[in-house]
Biopython code that builds the backbone (N, CA, C, O; Angstrom):
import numpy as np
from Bio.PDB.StructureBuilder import StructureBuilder

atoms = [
    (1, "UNK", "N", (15.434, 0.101, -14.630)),
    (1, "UNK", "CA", (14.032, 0.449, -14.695)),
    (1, "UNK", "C", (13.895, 1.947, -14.412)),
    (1, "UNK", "O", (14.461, 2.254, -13.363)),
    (2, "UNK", "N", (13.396, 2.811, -14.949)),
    (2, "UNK", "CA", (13.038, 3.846, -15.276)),
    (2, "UNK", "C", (11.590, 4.339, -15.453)),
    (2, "UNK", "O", (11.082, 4.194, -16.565)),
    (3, "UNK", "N", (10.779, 4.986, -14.330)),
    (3, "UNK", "CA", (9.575, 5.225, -14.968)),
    (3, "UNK", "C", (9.771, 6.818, -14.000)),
    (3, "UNK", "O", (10.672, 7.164, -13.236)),
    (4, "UNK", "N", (8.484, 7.542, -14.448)),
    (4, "UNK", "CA", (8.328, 8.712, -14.375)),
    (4, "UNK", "C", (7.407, 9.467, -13.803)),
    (4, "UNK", "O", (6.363, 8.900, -14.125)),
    (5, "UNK", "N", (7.028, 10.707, -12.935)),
    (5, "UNK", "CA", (6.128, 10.931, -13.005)),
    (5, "UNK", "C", (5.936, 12.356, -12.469)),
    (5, "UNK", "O", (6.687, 12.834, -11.618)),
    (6, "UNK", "N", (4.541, 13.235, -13.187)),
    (6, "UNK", "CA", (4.864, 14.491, -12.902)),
    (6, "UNK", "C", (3.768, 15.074, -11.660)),
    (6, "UNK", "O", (3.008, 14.486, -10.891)),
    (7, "UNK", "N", (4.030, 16.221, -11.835)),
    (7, "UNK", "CA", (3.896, 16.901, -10.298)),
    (7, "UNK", "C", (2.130, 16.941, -10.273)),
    (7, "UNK", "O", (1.557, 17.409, -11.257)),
    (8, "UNK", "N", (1.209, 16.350, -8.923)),
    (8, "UNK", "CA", (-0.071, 16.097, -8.786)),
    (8, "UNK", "C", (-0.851, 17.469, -9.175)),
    (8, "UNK", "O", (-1.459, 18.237, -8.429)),
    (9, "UNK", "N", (-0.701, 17.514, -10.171)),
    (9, "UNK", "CA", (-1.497, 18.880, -10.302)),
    (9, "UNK", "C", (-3.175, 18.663, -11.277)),
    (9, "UNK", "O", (-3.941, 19.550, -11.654)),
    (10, "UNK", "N", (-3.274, 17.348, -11.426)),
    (10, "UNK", "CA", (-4.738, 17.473, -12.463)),
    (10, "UNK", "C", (-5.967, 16.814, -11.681)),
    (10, "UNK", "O", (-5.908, 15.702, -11.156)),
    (11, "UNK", "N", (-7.078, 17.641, -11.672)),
    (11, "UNK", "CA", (-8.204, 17.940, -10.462)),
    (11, "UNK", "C", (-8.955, 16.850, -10.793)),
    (11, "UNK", "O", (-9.190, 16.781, -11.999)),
    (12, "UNK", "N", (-9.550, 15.702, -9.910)),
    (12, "UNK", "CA", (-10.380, 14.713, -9.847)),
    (12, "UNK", "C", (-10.974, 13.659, -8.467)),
    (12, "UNK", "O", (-10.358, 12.968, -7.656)),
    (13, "UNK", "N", (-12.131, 13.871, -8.625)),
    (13, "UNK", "CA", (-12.647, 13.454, -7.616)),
    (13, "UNK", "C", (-12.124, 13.786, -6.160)),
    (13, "UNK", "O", (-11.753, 12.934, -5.352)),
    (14, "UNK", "N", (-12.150, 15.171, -5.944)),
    (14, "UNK", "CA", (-11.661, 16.466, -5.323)),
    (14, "UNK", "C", (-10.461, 15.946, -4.258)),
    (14, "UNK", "O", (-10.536, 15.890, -3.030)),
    (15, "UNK", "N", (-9.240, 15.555, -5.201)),
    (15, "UNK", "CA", (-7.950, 15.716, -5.016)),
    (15, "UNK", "C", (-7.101, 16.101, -6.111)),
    (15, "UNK", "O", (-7.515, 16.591, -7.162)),
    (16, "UNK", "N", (-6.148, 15.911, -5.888)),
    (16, "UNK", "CA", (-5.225, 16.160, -7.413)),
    (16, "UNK", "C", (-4.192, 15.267, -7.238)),
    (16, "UNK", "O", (-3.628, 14.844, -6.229)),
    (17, "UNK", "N", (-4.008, 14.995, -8.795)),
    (17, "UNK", "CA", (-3.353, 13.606, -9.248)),
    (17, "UNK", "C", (-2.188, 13.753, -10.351)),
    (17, "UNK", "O", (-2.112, 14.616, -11.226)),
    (18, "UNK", "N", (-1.202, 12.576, -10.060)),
    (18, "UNK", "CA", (-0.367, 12.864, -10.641)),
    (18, "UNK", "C", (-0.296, 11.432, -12.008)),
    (18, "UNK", "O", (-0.792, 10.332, -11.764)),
    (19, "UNK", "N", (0.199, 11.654, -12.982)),
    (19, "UNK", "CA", (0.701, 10.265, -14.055)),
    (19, "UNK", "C", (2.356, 9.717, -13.455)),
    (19, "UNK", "O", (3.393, 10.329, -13.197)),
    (20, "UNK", "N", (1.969, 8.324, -13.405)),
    (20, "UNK", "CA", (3.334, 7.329, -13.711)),
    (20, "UNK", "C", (3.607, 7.249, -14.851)),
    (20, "UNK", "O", (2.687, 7.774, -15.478)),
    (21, "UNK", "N", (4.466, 6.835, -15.600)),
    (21, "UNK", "CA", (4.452, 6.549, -16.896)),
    (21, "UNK", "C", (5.995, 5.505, -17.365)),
    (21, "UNK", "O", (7.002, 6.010, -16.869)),
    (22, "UNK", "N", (6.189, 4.671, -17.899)),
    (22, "UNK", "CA", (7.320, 4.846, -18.508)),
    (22, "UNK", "C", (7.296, 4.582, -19.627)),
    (22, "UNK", "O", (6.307, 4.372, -20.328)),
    (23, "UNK", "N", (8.935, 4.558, -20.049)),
    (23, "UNK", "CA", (9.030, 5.416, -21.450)),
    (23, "UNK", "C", (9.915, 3.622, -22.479)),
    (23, "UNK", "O", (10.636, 3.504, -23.470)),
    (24, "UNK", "N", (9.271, 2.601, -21.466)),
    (24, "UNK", "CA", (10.160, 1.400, -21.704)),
    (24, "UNK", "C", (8.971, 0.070, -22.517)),
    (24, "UNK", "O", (8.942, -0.405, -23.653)),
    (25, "UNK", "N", (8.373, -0.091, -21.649)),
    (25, "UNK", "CA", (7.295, -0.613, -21.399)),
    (25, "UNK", "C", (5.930, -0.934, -20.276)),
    (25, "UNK", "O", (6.116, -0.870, -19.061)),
    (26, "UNK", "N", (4.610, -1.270, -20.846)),
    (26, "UNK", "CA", (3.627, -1.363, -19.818)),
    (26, "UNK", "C", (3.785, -2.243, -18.749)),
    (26, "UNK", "O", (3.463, -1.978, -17.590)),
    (27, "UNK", "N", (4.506, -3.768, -19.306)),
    (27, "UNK", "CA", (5.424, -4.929, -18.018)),
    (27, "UNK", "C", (6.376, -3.773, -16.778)),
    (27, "UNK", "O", (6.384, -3.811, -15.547)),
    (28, "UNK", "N", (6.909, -3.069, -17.496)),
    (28, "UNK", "CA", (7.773, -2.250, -16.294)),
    (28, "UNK", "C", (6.934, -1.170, -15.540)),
    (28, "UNK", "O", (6.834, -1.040, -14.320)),
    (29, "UNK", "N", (6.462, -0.564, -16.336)),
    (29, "UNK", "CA", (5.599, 0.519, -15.906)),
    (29, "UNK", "C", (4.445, -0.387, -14.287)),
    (29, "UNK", "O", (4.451, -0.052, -13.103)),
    (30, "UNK", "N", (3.442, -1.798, -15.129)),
    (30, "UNK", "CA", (2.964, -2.187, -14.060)),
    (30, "UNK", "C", (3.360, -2.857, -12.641)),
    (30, "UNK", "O", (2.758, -2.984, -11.575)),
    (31, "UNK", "N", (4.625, -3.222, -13.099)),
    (31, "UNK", "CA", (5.870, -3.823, -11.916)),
    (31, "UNK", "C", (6.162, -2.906, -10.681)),
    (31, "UNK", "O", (6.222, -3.147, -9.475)),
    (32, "UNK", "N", (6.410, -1.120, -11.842)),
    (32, "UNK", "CA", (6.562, -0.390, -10.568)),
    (32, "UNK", "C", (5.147, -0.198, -9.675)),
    (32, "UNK", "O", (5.002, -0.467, -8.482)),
    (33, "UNK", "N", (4.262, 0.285, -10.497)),
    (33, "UNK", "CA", (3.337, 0.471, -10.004)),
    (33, "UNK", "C", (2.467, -0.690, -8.934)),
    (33, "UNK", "O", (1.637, -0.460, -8.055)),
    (34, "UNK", "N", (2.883, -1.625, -9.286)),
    (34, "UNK", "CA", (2.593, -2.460, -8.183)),
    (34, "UNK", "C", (3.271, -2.639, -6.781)),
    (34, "UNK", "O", (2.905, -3.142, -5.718)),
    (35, "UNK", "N", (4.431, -2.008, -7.227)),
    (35, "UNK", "CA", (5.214, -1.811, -6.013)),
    (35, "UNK", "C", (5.265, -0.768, -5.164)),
    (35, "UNK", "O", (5.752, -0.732, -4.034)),
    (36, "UNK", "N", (4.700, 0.123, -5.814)),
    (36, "UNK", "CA", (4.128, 1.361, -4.682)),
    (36, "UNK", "C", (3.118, 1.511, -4.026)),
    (36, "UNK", "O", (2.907, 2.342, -3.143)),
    (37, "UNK", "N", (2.169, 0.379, -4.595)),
    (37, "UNK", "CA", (0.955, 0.309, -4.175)),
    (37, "UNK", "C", (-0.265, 0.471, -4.943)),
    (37, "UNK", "O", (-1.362, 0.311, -4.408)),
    (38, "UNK", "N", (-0.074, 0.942, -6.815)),
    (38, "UNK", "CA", (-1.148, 1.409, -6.962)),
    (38, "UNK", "C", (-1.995, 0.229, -7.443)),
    (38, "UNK", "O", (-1.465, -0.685, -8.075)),
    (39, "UNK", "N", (-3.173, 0.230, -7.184)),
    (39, "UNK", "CA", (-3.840, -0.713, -7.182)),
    (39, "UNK", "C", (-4.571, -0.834, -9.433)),
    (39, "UNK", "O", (-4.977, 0.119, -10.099)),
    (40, "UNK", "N", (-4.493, -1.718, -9.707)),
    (40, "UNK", "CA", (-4.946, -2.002, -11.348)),
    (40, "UNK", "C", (-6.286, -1.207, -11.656)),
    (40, "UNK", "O", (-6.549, -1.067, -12.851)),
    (41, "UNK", "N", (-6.912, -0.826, -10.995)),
    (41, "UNK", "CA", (-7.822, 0.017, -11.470)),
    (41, "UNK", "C", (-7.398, 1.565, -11.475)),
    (41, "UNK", "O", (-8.274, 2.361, -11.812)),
    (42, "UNK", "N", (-6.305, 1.993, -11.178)),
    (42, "UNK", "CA", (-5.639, 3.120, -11.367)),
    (42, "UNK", "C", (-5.191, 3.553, -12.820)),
    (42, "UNK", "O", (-5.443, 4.677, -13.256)),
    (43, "UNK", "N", (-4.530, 2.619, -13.522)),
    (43, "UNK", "CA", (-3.977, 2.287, -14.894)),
    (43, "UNK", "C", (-5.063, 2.304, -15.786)),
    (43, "UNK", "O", (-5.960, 1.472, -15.927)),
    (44, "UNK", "N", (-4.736, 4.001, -16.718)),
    (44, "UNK", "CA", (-5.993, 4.368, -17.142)),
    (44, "UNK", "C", (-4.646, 4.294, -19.335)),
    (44, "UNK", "O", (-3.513, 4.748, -19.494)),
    (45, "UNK", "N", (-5.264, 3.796, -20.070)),
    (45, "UNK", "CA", (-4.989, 3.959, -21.236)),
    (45, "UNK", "C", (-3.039, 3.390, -21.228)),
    (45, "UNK", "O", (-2.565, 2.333, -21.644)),
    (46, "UNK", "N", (-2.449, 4.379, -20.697)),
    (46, "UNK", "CA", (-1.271, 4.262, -21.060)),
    (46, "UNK", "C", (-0.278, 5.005, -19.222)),
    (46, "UNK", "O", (0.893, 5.354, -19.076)),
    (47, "UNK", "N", (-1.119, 4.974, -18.484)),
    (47, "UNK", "CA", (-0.347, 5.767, -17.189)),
    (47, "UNK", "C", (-1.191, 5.275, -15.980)),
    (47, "UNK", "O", (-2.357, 4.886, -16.031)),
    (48, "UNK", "N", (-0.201, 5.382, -14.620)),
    (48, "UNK", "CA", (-1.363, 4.966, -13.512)),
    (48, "UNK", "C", (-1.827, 6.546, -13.245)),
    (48, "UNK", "O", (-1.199, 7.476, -13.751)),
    (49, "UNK", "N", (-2.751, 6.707, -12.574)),
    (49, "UNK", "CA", (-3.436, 8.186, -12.266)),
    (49, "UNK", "C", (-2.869, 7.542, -10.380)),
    (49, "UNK", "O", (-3.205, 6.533, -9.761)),
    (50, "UNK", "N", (-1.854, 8.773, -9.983)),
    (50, "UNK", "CA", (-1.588, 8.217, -8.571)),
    (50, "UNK", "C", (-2.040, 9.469, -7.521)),
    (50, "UNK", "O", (-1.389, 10.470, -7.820)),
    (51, "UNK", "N", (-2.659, 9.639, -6.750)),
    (51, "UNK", "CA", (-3.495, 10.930, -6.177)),
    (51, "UNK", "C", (-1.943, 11.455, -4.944)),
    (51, "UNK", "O", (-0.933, 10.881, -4.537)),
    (52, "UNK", "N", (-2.534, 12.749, -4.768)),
    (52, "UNK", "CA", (-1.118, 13.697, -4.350)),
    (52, "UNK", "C", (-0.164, 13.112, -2.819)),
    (52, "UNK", "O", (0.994, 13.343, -2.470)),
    (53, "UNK", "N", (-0.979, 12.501, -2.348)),
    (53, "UNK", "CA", (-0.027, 11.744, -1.121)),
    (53, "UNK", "C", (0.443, 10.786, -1.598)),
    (53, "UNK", "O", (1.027, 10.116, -0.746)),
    (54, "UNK", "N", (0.473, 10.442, -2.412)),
    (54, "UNK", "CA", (0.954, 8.744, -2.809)),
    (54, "UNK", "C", (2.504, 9.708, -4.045)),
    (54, "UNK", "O", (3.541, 9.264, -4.538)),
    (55, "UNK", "N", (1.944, 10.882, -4.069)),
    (55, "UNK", "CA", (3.475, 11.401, -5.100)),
    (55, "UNK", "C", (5.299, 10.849, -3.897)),
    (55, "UNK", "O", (6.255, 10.213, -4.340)),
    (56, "UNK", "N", (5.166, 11.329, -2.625)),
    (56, "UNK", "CA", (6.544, 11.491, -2.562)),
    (56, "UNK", "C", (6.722, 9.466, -2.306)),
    (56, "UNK", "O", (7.800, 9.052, -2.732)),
    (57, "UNK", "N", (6.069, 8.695, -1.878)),
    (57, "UNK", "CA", (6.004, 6.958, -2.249)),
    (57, "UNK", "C", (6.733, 7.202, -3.324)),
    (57, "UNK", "O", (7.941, 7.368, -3.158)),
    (58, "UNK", "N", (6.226, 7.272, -4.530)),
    (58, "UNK", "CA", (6.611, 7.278, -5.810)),
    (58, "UNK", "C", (8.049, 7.153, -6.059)),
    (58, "UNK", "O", (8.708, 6.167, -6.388)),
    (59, "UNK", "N", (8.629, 9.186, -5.677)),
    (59, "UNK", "CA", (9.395, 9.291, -6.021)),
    (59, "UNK", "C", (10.445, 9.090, -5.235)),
    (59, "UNK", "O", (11.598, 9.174, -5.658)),
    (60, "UNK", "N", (10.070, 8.737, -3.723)),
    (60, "UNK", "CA", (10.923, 7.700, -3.071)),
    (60, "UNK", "C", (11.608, 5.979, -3.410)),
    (60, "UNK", "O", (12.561, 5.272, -3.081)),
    (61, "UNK", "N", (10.561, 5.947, -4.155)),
    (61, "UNK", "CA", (10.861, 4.525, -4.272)),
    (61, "UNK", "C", (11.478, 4.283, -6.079)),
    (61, "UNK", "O", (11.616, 3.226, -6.695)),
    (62, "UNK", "N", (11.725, 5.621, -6.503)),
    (62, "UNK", "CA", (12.471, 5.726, -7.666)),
    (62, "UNK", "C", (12.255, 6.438, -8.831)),
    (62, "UNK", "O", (13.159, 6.826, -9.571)),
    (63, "UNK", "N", (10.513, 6.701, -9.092)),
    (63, "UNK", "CA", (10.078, 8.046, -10.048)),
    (63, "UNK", "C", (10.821, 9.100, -10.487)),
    (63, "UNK", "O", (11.149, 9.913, -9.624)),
    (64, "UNK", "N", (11.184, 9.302, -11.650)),
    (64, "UNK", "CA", (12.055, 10.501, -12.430)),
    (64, "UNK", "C", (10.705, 11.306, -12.159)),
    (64, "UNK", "O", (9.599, 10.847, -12.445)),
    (65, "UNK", "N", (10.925, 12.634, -11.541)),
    (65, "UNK", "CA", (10.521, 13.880, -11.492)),
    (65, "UNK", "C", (10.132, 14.269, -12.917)),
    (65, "UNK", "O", (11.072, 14.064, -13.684)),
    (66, "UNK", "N", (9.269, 14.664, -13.393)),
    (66, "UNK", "CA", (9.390, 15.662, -15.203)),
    (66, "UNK", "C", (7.931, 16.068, -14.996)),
    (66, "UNK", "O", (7.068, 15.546, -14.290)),
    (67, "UNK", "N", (7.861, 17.590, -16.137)),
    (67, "UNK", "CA", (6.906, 18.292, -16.431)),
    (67, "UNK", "C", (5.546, 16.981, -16.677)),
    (67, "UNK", "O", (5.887, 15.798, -16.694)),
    (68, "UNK", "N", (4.209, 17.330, -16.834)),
    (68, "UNK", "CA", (3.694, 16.941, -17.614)),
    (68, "UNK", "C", (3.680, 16.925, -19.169)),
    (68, "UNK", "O", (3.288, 16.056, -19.947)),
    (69, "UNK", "N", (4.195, 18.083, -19.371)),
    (69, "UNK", "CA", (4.325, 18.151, -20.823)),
    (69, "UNK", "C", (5.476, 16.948, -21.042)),
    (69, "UNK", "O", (5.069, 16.086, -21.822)),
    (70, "UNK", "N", (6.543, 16.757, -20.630)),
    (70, "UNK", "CA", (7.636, 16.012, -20.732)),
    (70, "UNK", "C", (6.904, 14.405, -20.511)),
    (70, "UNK", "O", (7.534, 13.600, -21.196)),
    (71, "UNK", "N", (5.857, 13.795, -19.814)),
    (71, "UNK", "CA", (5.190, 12.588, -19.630)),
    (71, "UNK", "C", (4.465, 12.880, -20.933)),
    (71, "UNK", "O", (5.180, 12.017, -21.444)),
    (72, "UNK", "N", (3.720, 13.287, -21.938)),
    (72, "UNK", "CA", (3.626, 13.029, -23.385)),
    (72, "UNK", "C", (5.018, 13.150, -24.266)),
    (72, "UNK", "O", (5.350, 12.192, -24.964)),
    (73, "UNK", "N", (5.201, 13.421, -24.256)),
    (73, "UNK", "CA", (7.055, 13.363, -25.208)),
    (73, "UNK", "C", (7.316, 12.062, -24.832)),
    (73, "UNK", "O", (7.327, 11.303, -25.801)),
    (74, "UNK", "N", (7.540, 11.509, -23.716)),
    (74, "UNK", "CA", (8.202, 10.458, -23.610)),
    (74, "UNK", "C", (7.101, 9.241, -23.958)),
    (74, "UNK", "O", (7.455, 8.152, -24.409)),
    (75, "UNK", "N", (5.890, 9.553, -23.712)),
    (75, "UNK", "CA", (5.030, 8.128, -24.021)),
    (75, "UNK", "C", (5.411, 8.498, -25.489)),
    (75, "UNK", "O", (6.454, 7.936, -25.824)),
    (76, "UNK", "N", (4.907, 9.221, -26.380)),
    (76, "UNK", "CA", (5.208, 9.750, -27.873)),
    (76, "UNK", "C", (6.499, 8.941, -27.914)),
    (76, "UNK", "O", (6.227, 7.786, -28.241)),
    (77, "UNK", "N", (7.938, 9.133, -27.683)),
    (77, "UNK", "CA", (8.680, 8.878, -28.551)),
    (77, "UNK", "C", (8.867, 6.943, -28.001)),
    (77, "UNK", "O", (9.599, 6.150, -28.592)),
    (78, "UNK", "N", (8.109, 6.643, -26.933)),
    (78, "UNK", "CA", (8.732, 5.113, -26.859)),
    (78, "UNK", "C", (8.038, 4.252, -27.268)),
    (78, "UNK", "O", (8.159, 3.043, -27.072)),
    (79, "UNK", "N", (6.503, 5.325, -28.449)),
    (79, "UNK", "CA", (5.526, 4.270, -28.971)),
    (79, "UNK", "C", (4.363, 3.675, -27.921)),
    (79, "UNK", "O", (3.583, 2.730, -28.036)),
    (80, "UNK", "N", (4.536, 4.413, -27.101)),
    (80, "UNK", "CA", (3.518, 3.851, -25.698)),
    (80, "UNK", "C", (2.084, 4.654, -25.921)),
    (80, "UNK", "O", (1.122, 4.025, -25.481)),
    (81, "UNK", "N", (1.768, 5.946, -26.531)),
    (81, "UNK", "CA", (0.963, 6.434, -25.889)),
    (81, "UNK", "C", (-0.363, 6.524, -26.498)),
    (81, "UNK", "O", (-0.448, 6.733, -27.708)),
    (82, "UNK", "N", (-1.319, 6.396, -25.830)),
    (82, "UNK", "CA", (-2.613, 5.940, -26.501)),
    (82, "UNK", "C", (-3.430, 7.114, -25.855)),
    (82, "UNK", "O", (-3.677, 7.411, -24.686)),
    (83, "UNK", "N", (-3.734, 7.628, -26.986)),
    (83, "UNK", "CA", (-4.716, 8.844, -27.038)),
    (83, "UNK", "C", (-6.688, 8.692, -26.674)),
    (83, "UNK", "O", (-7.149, 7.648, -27.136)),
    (84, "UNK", "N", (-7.395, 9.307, -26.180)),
    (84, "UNK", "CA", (-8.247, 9.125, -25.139)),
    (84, "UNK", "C", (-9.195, 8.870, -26.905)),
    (84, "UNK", "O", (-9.143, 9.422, -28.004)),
    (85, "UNK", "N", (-9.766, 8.039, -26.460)),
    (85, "UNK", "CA", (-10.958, 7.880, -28.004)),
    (85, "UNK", "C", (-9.705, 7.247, -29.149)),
    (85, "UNK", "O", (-10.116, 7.343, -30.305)),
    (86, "UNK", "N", (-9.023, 6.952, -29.101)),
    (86, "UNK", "CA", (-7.975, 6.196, -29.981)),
    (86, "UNK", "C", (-8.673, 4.725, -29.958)),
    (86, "UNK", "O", (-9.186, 4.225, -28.957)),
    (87, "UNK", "N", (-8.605, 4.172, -31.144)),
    (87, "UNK", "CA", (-8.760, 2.647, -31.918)),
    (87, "UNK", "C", (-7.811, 2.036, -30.489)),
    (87, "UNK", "O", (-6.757, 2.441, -29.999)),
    (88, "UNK", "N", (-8.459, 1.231, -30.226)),
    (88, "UNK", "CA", (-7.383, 0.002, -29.725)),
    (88, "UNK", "C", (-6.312, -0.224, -30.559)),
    (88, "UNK", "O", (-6.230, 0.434, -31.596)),
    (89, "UNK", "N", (-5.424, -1.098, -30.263)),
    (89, "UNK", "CA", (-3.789, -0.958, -30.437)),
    (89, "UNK", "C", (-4.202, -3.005, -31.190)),
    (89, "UNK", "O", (-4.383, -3.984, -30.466)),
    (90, "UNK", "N", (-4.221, -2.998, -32.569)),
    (90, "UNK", "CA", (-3.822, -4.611, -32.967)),
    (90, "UNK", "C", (-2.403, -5.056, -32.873)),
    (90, "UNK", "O", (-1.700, -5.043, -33.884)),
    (91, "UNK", "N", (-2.070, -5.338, -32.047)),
    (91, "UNK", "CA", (-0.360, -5.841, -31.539)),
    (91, "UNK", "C", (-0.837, -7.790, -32.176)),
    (91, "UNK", "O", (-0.003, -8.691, -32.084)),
]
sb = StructureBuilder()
sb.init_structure("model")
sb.init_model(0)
sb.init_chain("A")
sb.init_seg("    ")
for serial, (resi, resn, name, xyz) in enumerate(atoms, 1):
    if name == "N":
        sb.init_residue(resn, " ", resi, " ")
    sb.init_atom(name, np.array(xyz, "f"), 0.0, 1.0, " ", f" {name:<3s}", serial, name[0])
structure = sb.get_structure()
């Protein structure tokens, strides 16, 4: 299991926040994320939004470190990533 996440740097509801992501599936992605704590209303489109104290949890408990730019590349190439105003997904 492999998921990811980059450094809390994007401003909201006056903290700053970081993306989980993985690059496998949303079953793995929500597995970890349940295991760090983040609660299902975090899990916004295609990533959990995890706020800046909850980063070193994360990457204690196994989070690959990467750019933000590098958390779109990887949703992009594993078919995961769903763009903000994007059609729902007919699976």
């Amino acid at each position: 299991m492999t998921v990811y996440i980059d450094p809390p740097t994007w401003p909201g509801h006056g903290r700053l926040w970081s993306h989980l992501v993985s690059d496998v599936s949303y079953e793995e992605l929500h597995a970890f994320a349940a295991s760090v704590g983040c609660p299902p209303r975090a899990f916004e489109r295609d990533h959990y939004d995890v706020p800046s104290h909850r980063y070193a949890d994360a990457v204690r408990a196994g989070a690959v470190e990467v750019s933000s730019r590098e958390v779109v590349v990887l949703l992009t190439k594993a078919g995961l990533r769903r763009r903000k105003g994007a059609r729902p997904r007919q699976d």
